[in-house]
C-alpha positions in Angstrom: 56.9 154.8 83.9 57.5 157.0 87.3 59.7 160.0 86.6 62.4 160.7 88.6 62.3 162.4 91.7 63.1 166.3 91.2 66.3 167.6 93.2 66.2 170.6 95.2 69.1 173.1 94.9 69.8 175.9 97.6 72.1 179.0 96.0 74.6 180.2 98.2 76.1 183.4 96.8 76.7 186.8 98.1 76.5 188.8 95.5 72.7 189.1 93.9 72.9 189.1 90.3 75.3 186.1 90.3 72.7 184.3 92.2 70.0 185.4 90.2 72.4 183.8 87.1 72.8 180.6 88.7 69.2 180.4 89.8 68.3 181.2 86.2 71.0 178.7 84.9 69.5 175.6 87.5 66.0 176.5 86.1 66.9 175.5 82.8 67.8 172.0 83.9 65.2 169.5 83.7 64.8 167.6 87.1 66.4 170.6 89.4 64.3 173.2 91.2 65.8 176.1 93.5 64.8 176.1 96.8 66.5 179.2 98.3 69.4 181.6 98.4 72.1 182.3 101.3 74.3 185.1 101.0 75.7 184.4 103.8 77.4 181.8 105.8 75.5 181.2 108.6 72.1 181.8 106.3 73.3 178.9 104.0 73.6 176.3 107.5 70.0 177.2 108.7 68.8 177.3 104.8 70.1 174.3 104.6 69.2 172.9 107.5 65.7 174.2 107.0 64.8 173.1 103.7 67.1 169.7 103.3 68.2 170.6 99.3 69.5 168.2 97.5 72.6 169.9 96.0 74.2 173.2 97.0 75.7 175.6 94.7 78.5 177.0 96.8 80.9 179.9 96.3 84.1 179.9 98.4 83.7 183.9 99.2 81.5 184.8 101.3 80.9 187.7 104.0 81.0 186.0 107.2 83.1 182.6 107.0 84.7 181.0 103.5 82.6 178.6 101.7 85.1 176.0 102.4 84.5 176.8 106.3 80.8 176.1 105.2 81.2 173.1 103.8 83.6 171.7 106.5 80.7 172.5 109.1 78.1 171.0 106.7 79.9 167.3 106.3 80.8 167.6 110.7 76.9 168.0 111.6 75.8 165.3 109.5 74.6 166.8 106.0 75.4 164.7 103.0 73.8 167.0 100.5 76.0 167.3 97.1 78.4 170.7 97.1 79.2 172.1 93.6 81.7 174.6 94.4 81.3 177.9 92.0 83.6 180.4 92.5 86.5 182.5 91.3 89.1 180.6 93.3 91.8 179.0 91.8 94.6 178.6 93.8 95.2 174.7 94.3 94.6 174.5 98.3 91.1 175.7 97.6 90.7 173.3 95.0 92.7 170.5 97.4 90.4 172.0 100.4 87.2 171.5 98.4 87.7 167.7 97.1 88.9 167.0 101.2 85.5 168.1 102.1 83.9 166.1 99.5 82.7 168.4 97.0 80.6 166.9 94.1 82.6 169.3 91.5 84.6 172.6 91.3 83.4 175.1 88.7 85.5 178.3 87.9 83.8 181.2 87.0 82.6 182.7 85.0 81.3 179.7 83.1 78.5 178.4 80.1 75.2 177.4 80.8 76.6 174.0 79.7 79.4 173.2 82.5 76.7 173.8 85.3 74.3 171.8 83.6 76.5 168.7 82.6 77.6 169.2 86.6 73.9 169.1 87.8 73.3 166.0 85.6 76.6 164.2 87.0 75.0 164.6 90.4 71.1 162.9 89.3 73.1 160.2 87.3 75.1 159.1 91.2 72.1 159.7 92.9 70.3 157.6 90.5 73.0 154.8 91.2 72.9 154.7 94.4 69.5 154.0 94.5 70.2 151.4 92.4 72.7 149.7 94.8 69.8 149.5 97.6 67.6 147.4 94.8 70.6 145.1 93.9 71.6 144.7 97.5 68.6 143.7 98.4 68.2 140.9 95.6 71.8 139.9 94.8 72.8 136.6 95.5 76.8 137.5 94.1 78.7 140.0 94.8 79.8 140.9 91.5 76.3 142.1 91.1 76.7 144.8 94.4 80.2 145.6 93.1 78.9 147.2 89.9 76.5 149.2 91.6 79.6 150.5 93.4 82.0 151.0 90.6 78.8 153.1 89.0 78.1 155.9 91.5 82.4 156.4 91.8 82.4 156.8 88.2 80.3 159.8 88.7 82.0 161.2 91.8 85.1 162.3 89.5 87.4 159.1 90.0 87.0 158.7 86.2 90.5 159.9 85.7 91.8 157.6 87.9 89.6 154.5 86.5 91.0 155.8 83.0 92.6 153.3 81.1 96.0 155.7 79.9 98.1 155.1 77.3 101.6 153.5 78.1 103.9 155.8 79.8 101.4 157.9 81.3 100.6 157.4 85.4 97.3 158.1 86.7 99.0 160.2 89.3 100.3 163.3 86.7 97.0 162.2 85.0 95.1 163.7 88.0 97.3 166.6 88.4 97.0 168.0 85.1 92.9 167.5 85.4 93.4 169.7 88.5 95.4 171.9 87.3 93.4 172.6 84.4 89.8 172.7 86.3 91.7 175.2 88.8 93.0 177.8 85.5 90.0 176.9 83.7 92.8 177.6 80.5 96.5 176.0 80.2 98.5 176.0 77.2 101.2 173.0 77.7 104.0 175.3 79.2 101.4 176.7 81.8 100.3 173.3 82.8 103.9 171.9 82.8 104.9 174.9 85.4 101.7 174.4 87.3 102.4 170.6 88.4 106.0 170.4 87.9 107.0 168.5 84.7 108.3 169.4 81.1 106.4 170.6 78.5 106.4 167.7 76.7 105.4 165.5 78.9 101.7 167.8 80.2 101.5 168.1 76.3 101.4 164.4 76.0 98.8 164.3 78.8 97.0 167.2 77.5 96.8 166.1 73.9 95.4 162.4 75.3 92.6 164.0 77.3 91.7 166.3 74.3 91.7 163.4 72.0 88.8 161.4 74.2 86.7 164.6 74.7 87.8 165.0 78.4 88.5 168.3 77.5 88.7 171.3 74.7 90.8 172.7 72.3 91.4 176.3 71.0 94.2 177.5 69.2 95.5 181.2 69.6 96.5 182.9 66.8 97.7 185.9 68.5 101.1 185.1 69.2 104.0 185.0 66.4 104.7 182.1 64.5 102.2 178.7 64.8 99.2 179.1 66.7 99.6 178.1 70.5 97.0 175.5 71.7 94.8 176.4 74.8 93.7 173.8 76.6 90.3 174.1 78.4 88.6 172.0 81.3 85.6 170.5 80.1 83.6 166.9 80.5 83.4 164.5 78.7 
């Protein structure tokens, strides 16, 4: 059996122990291999256009022009590598800015070993998909059989919230913003999350307990505050 094809991964981070973390970090990943390191803007388009990676790592700060401004530039000339956006950044228009631009994923640091890798294996799994639509469009005679191929790589490319199938009363719509909301905090407790997008605390608690209860995302409790324990909510995968 042929083994996959291993992905390339050009850091782009200004600051030199964080990259040498996140170079570390994509090591550990079977199937990745770093290519390079930008610290820079304008390093990171002729890095990129140098060395055609696979997947960028990409923090939003940077020296010379914002990562977003990177990534803008990146989709304009062409380059359909896959962004993972790392950064300390959490104000929603980044977030919004980021998705626009077509980001893969948004990752708040600082952040485990485990929610880069989980990221990094989200990318292989649509990658390996859409390799897979080529072979079934080439041989399908229905197109049922092309339409799964589809409806495979956009489960990977984060519109499994919006496939979801949600309990009765709950839209798709809030369901998204309370994903986003969390993945921009990285940690909500139901008050925070209903402030964030705009609803009552009962209702985000109803979203956030249903997301918790399918392993979309975590559960702590608190038990520094008076009285019962308050539940934090933290952005995970499933």
């Amino acid at each position: 059996m042929t083994s996959a094809p291993e992905l390339t991964v050009l850091v782009v981070e200004d600051d030199f122990m964080v990259a040498s973390i996140h170079t570390r970090f994509v090591e550990r990943v079977e199937g990745f291999r770093v290519v390079g390191v930008a610290a820079t803007g304008s390093q990171a388009l002729e890095e990129t256009a140098r060395l055609s990676p696979d997947v960028l790592l990409l923090d939003v700060h940077l020296p010379d022009f914002s990562g977003i401004e990177l990534l803008r530039r990146l989709r304009g000339r062409g380059d359909d590598a896959d962004v993972i956006v790392i950064t300390a950044a959490r104000e929603a228009d980044t977030v919004r800015a980021a998705a626009a631009g077509g980001a893969a994923h948004y990752v708040v640091k600082p952040f485990p070993f485990e929610d880069l890798a989980a990221r990094l294996d989200d990318v292989r799994r649509s990658r390996e998909a859409l390799a897979r639509i080529e072979q079934r469009a080439e041989g399908a005679e229905h197109r049922d059989e092309v339409q799964a191929g589809i409806d495979e790589v956009f489960s990977h490319q984060g519109a499994r919230e919006a496939r979801e199938r949600l309990p009765k009363g709950l839209s798709a719509e809030t369901a998204r913003a309370v994903l986003t909301a969390l993945q921009t905090a990285g940690e909500l407790s139901a008050t925070e999350c209903a402030d964030a997008i705009g609803v009552s605390r009962v209702s985000a608690r109803r979203y956030l307990e249903h997301f918790a209860s399918t392993g979309r995302i975590g559960v702590r409790l608190n038990y520094g505050t008076a009285g019962r324990p308050e539940r934090r909510y933290r952005a995970g995968d499933a």
